[in-house]
KOLMILO-561187 format. One line per field, with one value per residue (C-alpha): residue in one letter; x, y, z. Coordinates in steps of 0.05 Angstrom, whole numbers. Example, Ala and Ser with C-alpha at 12.3 -4.5 7.8 and 13.67 -1.06 7.14 Angstrom:
code c(A;S)
east c(246;273)
north c(-90;-21)
up c(156;143)
This chain:
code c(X;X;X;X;X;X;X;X;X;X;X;X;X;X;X;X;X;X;X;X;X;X;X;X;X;X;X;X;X;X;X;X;X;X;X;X;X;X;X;X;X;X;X;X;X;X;X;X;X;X;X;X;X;X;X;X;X;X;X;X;X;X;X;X;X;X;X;X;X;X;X;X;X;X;X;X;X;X;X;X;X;X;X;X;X;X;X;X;X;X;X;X;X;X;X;X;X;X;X;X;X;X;X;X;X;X;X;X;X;X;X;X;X;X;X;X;X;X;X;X;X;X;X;X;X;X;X;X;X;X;X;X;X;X;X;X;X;X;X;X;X;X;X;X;X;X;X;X;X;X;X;X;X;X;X;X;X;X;X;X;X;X;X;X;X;X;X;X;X;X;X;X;X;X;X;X;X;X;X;X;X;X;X;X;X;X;X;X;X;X;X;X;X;X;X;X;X;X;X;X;X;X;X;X;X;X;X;X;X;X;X;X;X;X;X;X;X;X;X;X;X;X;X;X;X;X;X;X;X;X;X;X;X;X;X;X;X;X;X;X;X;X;X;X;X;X;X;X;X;X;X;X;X;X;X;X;X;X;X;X;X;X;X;X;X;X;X;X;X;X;X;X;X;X;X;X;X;X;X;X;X;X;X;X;X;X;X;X;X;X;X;X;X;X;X;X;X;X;X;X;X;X;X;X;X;X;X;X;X;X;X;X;X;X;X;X;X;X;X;X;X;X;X;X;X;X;X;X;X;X;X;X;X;X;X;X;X;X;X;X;X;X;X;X;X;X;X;X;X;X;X;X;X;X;X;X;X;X;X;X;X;X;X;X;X;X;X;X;X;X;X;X;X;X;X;X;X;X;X;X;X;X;X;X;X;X;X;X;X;X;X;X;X;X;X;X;X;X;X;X;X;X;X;X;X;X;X;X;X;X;X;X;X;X;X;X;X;X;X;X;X;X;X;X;X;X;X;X;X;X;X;X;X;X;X;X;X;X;X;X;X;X;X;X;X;X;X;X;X;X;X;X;X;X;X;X;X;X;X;X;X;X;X;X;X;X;X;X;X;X;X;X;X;X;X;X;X;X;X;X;X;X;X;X;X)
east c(1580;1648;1677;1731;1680;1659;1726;1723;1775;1806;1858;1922;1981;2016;2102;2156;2177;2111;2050;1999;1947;1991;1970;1912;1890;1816;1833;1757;1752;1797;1745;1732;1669;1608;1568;1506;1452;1414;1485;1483;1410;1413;1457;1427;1364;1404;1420;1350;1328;1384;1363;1422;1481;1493;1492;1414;1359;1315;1275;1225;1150;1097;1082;1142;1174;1235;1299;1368;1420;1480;1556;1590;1629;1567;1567;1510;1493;1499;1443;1402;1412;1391;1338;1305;1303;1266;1218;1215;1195;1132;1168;1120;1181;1255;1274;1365;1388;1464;1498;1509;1434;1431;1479;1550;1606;1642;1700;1760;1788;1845;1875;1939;1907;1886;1900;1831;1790;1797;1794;1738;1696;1709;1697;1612;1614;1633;1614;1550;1526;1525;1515;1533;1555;1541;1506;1449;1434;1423;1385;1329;1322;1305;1261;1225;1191;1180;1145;1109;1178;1165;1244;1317;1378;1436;1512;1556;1555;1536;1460;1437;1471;1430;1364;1380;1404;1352;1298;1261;1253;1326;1321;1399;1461;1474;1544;1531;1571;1624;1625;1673;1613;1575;1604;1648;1625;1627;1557;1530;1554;1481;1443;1437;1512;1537;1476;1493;1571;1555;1495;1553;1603;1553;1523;1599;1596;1546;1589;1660;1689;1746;1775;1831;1860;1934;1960;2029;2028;2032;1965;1962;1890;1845;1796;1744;1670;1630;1565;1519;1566;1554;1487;1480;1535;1503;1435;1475;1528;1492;1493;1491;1563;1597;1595;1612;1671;1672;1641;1636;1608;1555;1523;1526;1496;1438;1420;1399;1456;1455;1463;1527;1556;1545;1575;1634;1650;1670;1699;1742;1797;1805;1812;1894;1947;1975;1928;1977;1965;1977;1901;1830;1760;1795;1863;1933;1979;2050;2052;2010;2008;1959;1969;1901;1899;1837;1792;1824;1885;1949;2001;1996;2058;2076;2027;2057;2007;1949;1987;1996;1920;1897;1948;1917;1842;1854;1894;1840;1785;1827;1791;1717;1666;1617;1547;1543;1616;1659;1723;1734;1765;1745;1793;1756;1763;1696;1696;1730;1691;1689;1677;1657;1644;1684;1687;1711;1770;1810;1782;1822;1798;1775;1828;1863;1808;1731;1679;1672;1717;1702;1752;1779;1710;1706;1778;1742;1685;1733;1714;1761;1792;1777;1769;1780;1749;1755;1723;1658;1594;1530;1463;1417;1396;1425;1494;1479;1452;1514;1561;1533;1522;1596;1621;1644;1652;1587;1628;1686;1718;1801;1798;1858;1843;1881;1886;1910;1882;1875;1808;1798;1753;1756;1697;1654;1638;1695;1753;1784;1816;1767;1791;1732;1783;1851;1911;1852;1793;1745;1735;1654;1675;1704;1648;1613;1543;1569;1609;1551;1499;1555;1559;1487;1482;1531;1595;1643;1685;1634;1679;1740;1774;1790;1834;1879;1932;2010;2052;2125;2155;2089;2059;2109;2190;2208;2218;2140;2177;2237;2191;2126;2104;2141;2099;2043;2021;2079;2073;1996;2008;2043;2000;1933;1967;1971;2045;2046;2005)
north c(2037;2073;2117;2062;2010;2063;2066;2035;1979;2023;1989;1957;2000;2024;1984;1993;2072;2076;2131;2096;2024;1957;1917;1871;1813;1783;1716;1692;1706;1636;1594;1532;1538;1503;1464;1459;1508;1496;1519;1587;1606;1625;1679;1693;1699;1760;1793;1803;1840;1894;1959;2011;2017;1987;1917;1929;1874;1890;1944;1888;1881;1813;1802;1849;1827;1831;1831;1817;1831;1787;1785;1726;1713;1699;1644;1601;1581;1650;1667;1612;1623;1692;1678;1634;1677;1736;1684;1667;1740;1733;1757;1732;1722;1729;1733;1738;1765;1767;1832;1788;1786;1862;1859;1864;1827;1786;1830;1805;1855;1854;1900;1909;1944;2012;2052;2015;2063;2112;2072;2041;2096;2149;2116;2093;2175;2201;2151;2136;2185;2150;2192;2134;2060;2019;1969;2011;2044;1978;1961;2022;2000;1924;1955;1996;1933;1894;1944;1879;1886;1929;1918;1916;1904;1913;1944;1942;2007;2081;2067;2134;2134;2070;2103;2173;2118;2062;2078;2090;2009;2013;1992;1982;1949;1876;1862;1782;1757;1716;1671;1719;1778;1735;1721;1787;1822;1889;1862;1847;1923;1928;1984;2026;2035;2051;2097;2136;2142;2175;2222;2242;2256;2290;2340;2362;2389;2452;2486;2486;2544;2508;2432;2409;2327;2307;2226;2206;2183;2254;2288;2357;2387;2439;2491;2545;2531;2601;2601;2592;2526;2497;2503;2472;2422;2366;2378;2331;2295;2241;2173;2121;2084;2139;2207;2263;2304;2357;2413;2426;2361;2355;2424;2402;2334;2357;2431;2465;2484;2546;2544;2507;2549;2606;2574;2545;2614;2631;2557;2545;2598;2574;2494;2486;2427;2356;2290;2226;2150;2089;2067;2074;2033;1982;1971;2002;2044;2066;2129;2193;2267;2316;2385;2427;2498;2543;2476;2450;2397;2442;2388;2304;2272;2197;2146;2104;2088;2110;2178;2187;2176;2221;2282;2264;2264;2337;2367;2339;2383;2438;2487;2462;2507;2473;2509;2517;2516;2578;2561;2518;2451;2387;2378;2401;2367;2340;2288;2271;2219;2180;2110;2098;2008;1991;1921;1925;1906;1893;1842;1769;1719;1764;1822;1795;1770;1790;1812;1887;1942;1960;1909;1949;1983;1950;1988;2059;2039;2019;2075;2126;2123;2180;2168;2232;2241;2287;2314;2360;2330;2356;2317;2384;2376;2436;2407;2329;2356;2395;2337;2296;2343;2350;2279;2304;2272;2273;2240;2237;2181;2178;2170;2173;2127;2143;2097;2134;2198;2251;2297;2355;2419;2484;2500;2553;2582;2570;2569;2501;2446;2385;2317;2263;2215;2215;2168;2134;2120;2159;2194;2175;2103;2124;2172;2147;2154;2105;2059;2055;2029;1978;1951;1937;1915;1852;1888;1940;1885;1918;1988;1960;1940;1881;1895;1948;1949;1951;2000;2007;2063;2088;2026;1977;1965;1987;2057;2071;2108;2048;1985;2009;2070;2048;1971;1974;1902;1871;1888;1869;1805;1790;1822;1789;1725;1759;1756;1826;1824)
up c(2802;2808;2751;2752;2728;2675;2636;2568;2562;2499;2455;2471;2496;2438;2442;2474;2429;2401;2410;2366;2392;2383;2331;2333;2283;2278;2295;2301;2228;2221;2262;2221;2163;2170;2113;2167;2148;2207;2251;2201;2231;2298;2272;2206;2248;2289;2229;2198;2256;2259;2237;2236;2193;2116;2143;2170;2143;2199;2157;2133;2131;2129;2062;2036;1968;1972;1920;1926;1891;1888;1855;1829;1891;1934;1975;1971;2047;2075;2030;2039;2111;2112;2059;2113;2172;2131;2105;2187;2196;2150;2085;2026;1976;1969;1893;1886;1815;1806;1773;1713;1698;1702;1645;1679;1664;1709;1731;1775;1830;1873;1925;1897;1835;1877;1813;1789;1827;1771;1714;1737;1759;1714;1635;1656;1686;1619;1566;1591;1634;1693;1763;1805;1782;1725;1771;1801;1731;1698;1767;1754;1686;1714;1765;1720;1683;1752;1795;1840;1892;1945;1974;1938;1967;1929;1924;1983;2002;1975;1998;1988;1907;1909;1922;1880;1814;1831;1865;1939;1940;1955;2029;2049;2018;2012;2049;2068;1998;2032;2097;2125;2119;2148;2212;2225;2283;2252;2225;2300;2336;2377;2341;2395;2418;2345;2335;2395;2375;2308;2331;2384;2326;2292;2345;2361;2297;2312;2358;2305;2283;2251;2238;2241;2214;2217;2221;2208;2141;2118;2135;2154;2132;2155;2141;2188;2195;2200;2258;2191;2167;2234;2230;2164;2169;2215;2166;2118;2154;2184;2154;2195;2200;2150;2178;2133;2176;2113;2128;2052;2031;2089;2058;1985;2022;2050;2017;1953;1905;1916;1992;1969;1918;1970;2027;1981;1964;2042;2058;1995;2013;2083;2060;2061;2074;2046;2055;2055;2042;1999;1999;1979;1965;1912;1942;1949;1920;1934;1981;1946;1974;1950;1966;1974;1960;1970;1971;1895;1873;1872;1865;1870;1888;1883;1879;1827;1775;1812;1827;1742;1729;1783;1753;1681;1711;1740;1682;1630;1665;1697;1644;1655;1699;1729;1745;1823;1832;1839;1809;1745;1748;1771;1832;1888;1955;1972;2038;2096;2114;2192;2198;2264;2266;2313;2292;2224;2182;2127;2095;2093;2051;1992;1995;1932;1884;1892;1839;1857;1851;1926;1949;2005;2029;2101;2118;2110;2152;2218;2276;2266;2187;2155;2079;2036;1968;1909;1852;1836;1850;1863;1852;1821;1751;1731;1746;1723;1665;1645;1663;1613;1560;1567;1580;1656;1719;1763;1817;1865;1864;1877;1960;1997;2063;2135;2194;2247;2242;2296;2277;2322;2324;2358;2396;2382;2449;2481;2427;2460;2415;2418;2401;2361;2337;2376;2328;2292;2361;2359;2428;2436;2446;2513;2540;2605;2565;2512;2562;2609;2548;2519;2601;2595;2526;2532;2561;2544;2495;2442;2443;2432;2359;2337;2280;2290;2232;2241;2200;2206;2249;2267;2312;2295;2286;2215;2176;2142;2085;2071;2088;2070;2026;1966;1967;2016;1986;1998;2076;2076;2059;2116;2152;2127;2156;2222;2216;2262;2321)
């Protein structure tokens, strides 16, 4: 086979006065709905046998007892469908609760209301003493009297929250709630292929020295990674589909708290620059810019309503010192995180009304958006303890999301600029090694996007600051009907 026949086919060639990928819209997603179970199971059979990434159901056993947990918004023949293939795979029962039943109310969510991220998150954090969501608390507490289920399911994402609030029985998330879950392809990426992209992400972390993350809505960010950071980094980064690009976080992630504090101490001064975007988990927001200083919130600018929340949220704990953190305050920049899914999108048919507040999760977990987070957090006692004594945050949870970000490190050994995720791809998906498994593992059309969104003056005619920072929503609705591409 020629090098030729290795190339990845990439994404489309940006227009005419344009450096950034063309748009693309998921037009399969509009493919006409079945009411035919037995259509549903050929599929639903496929997805109980994946194993990698938050959309796994392969991680079953005969005779397992399994759980799922549901939200209002589920639809009924996916998860009969996908009830019946486990059952095919010798599963002794399949038991569904809804989040209602664990005591939840029935909460409507759209994506125009980013500024809900806070507002949602932070009150169960300091009320109640919750370390992760309302959901999986009340979920440990239902557990606790049933202990006959050897599997859960459950939230749509945050599956290692999942199993620190509820439990080791926690065996992955539950993402098959609508139709459109059901039949996206960023739920069918062959295990193998995306499990070789992110352990490539992750390994070109040992050899940094310093990273480096601009995009053109306003990001310029960066901070140096010491020989010892590099070591420890990649220790906690890896999570299968969400990589953890911040140095910072990956140590807190996967080391004691006092291997954090320590390492915080040398990383915190070198953490500088301005993180732009108008979006997060929940939704949209106009245009917000935080400026980081020394690793903490110096200044927020913009936002709208989410931007006057945020500013309230840092000045109300500005004053507070947490144990294992070296400066007081709350606003620390924790993650950076990398989707790498190739295959995933904005949602379409539940962008504007769903039944969780993570309305706009699938954008972060696209290949190559980085989603930035902020806030202390650590999970030793010392520190959980503390929050709640206090009525404190445990959690980040304002996320800034950017689509067409450029992440690059400089190399250790040889002090070159390296480039993992050029204007929003990340560079793996283009690597003979990963190009030559996706040509024998049903064709290279696996690497390449299928939703690739348009923004004015950046990938598409317009002015980003006149036509779209001011009312992102606005222009998403036109694009959600595929108006752009």
């Amino acid at each position: 086979m020629t090098t030729s026949a290795l190339q990845a086919p990439g994404v489309p060639a940006p227009l005419d006065g344009y450096e950034f990928p063309a748009p693309r819209f998921p037009r399969y997603l509009l493919q006409d709905r079945t009411d035919d179970i037995e259509e549903l199971m050929p599929l639903a059979r496929a997805h109980v046998r994946r194993r990698y990434g938050r959309s796994a159901l392969g991680d079953v056993r005969p005779g397992d007892e399994l759980l799922i947990v549901t939200f209002p918004h589920q639809h009924e023949l996916v998860f009969e469908a996908l009830r019946r293939a486990l059952l095919e795979l010798g599963v002794a029962k399949v038991d569904r609760i809804d989040v209602t039943d664990l005591g939840m109310e029935v909460r409507e969510y759209s994506a125009a209301d980013g500024w809900r991220e806070i507002t949602d998150r932070l009150p169960p954090m300091i009320e109640e003493g919750v370390e992760f969501n309302v959901a999986a608390a009340a979920l440990k507490k239902f557990l606790d009297d049933r202990p006959g289920f050897t599997g859960v399911y459950a939230g749509e994402a945050g599956r290692s929250h999942w199993k620190r609030a509820a439990g080791k029985r926690i065996r992955n998330n539950w993402v098959y709630s609508t139709y459109e879950d059901f039949i996206s392809r960023a739920n069918g990426v062959p295990d193998e292929i995306w499990r070789t992209v992110d352990l490539m992400v992750v390994d070109a972390f040992r050899n940094a020295s310093e990273v480096r993350i601009t995009s053109p809505e306003g990001t310029d960010i960066g901070w140096k990674v010491s020989e010892a950071q590099a070591a420890l980094w990649p220790k906690g980064a890896y999570i299968s589909g969400h990589i953890l690009g911040s140095t910072i976080q990956g140590i807190r992630f996967g080391h004691p708290a006092e291997t954090f504090l320590r390492e915080a101490k040398e990383l915190m001064p070198t953490l500088n620059g301005v993180i732009g975007g108008t979006s997060n988990h929940t939704g949209y927001y106009p245009h917000i810019q935080i400026t980081i200083e020394g690793g903490m919130i110096s200044d927020i600018s913009g936002g709208g309503r989410y931007g006057d929340l945020w500013r309230e949220v840092v000045e109300r704990y500005r004053d507070v010192q947490y144990p294992g953190f070296p400066y007081k305050g709350w606003a620390y920049f924790n993650d950076a995180s990398i989707g790498t899914n190739p295959k995933s999108y904005r949602q379409i048919e539940t962008l504007w009304k769903y039944n969780d507040s993570w309305t706009n999760l699938p954008e972060r977990a696209q290949a190559g958006v980085i989603h930035f987070g902020f806030g202390a957090e650590h999970w030793d006692q010392t520190f959980l303890d503390y929050a709640k004594r206090n009525k404190l945050p445990t959690m980040h949870f304002p996320h800034v999301h950017n689509l067409f970000a450029t992440y690059k490190i400089k190399r250790r050994d040889t002090g070159e600029w390296v480039t993992l995720i050029d204007k929003g791809r990340i560079a793996a998906l283009d690597h003979p090694r990963v190009v030559r498994l996706a040509s024998s593992l049903g064709g290279t059309e696996h690497l390449e996007y299928d939703w690739i969104p348009a923004l004015p003056g950046i990938n598409f005619p317009g002015d980003y600051r006149r036509d779209y920072a001011p009312d992102p929503v606005a222009w998403i609705e036109r694009e959600q009907r595929g108006e752009f591409a």
